[in-house]
N, C-alpha and C positions, 0 to 999 in steps of 0.2 A: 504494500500500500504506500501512496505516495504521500509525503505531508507537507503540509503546510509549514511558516515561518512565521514566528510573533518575533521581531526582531528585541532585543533590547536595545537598539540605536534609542530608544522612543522614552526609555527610559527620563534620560535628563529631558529630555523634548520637552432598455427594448416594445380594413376587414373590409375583406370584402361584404355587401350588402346580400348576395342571394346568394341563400345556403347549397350546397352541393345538393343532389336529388338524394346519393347515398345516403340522405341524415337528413331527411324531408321528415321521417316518421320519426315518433318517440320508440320506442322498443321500451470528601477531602484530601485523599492521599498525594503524597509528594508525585509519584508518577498518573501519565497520562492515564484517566481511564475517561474515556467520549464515551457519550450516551449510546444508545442502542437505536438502531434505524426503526421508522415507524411499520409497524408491518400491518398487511391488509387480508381478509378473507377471499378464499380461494373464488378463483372467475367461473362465473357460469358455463358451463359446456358448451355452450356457441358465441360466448365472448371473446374479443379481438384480443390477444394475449402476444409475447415476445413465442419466437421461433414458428405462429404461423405464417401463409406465404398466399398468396394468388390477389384477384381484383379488388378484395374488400380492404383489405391491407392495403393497397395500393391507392385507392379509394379516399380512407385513414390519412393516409399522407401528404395528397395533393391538398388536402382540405386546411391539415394542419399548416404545410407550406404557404397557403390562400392566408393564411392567418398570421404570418410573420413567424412562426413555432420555426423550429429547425429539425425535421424528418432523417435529414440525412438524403442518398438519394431515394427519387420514387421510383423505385425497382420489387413495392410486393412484399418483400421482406421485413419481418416486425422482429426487427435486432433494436440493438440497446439505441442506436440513436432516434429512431423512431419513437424507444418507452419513455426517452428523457425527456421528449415533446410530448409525448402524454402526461406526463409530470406535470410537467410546464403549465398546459391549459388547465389540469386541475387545479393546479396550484394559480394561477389569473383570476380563474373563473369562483375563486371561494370555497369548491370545492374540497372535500378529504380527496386525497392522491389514493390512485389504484395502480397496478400494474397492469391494466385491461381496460377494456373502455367496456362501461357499464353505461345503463339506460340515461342517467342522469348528465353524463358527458356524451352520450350521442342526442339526447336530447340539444344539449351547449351546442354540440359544434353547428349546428340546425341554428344554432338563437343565440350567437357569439355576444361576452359583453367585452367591451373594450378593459383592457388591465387596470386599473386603478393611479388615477395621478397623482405621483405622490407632492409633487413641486408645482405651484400655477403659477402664471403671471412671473415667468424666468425667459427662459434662454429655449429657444427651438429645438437647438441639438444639445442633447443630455444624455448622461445613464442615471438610469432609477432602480437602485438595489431595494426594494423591500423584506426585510427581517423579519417580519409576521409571514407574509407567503412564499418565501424562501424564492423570487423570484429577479433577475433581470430586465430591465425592460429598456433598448436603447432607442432612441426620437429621436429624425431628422424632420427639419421644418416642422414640429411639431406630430409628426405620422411614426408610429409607431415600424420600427424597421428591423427588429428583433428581439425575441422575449424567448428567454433562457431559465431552466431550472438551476437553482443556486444550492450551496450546501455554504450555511455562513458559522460564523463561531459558534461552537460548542457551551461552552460559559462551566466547562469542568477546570480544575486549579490542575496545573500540569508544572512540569520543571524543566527545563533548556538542559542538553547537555554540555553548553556553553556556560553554564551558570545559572541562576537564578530564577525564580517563579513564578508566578501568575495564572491571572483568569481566563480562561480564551475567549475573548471578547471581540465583537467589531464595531469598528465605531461608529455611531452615528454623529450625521453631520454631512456640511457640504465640504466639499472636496474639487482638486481638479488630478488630472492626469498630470504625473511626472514624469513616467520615464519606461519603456519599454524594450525587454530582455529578450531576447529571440533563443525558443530550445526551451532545456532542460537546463533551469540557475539551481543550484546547490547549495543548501543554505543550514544551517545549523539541525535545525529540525526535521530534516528531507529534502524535497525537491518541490520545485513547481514548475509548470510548463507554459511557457510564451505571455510571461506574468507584464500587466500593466500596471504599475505602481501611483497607487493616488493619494501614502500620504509617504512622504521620503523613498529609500527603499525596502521597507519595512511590511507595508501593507499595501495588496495587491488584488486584482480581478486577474486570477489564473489558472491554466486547466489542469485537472487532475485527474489521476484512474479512477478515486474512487470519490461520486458524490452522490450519495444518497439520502434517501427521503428522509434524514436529519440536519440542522446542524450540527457539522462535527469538527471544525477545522480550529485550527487556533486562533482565527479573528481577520483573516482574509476572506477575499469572497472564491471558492470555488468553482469555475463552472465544466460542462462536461468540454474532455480532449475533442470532440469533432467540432464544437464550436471555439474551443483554443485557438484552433487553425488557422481561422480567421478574422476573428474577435477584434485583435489590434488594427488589422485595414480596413475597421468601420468607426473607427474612433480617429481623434487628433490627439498626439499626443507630440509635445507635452499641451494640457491646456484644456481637455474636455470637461466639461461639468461631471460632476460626479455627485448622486445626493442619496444617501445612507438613510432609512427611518425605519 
């Protein structure tokens, strides 16, 4: 597993209008211990789930892509970057997260609500981390141009093996982009991948193997490696608005 960085530097211191026809119908300790992922009841027998394949899947995806979600490609396939956009919209849409699309998100995709603003009367182009729905949301000209499932701090007390300990926290607040790392940066507490750093280089919007339906990181924002990839060439950096709530 790959982890995240709470640096001690800090120390002294993302719709279309007509829904797809598919979705017309309703149907304390000193060391790290992160909390436990949230888990779901198993999918109904003819629920869209990971490793199945053909037009409904495919269906599934066009619609999430129509939506600014990120599917991956639309090749059929309901692998992981497909479920993480499924995440995504439950998590937009208020929803509890499933790992399946259940009546209540085919219902959504059918009756889409736009992601929730966290910031008004700002700046057109922004990113919008929300801490309550575990989501990203980045706005051009004010249009929403990708919404990402997040995995933000955890908030368990852990210890550096650099030294010293703390809450794993993220911070709320506005922020801008500082500084962006191409790859795999190496950092006391693990790794992170093609990290955007928005406060020094400390804390970061960057991709990891593992983000799940918790927060669990040490106070960075997580988001999945297929959207890592391109994440930085939809922002400016240094200089993007950034705002934490």
């Amino acid at each position: 597993m790959r982890r995240l960085w709470l640096s001690l530097l800090l120390v002294p211191v993302m719709v279309l209008a007509v829904a797809s026809a598919a979705w017309a119908s309703p149907a304390a300790p000193a060391a790290r211990s992160a909390p436990a992922a949230r888990t779901a009841p198993a999918a109904p027998a003819r629920a869209l789930q990971p490793g199945m394949k053909g037009s409904a899947v495919k269906a599934l995806q066009r619609r999430l892509a129509a939506l600014k979600y990120y599917p991956g490609s639309i090749d059929g396939n309901f692998g992981t970057n497909t479920l993480e956009a499924v995440w995504a919209f439950y998590e937009a849409q208020g929803l509890t997260p499933h790992s399946y699309v259940n009546s209540a998100m085919k219902w959504r995709l059918a009756h889409p609500r736009a992601p929730k603003v966290l910031v008004r009367h700002c700046c057109a182009n922004r990113i919008e981390v929300s801490l309550h729905r575990e989501i990203l949301v980045l706005y051009r000209n004010n249009k929403v141009q990708l919404i990402s499932h997040v995995s933000s701090g955890g908030h368990y007390y852990y210890c550096s093996p650099g030294g010293g300990c703390g809450y794993a926290v993220t911070p709320a607040g506005n922020f801008r982009t500082v500084v962006f790392m191409r790859g795999w940066v190496h950092v006391p507490l693990g790794e992170m991948f093609n990290p955007v750093f928005f406060i020094g280089t400390a804390f970061a919007i960057h991709g990891d193997t593992d983000v799940p339906l918790a927060p669990v990181s040490h106070g960075c924002v997580r988001i999945p490696m297929d959207i890592a990839n391109f994440f930085h060439k939809l922002v400016k950096t240094p200089g993007e608005p950034v705002y934490i709530r």
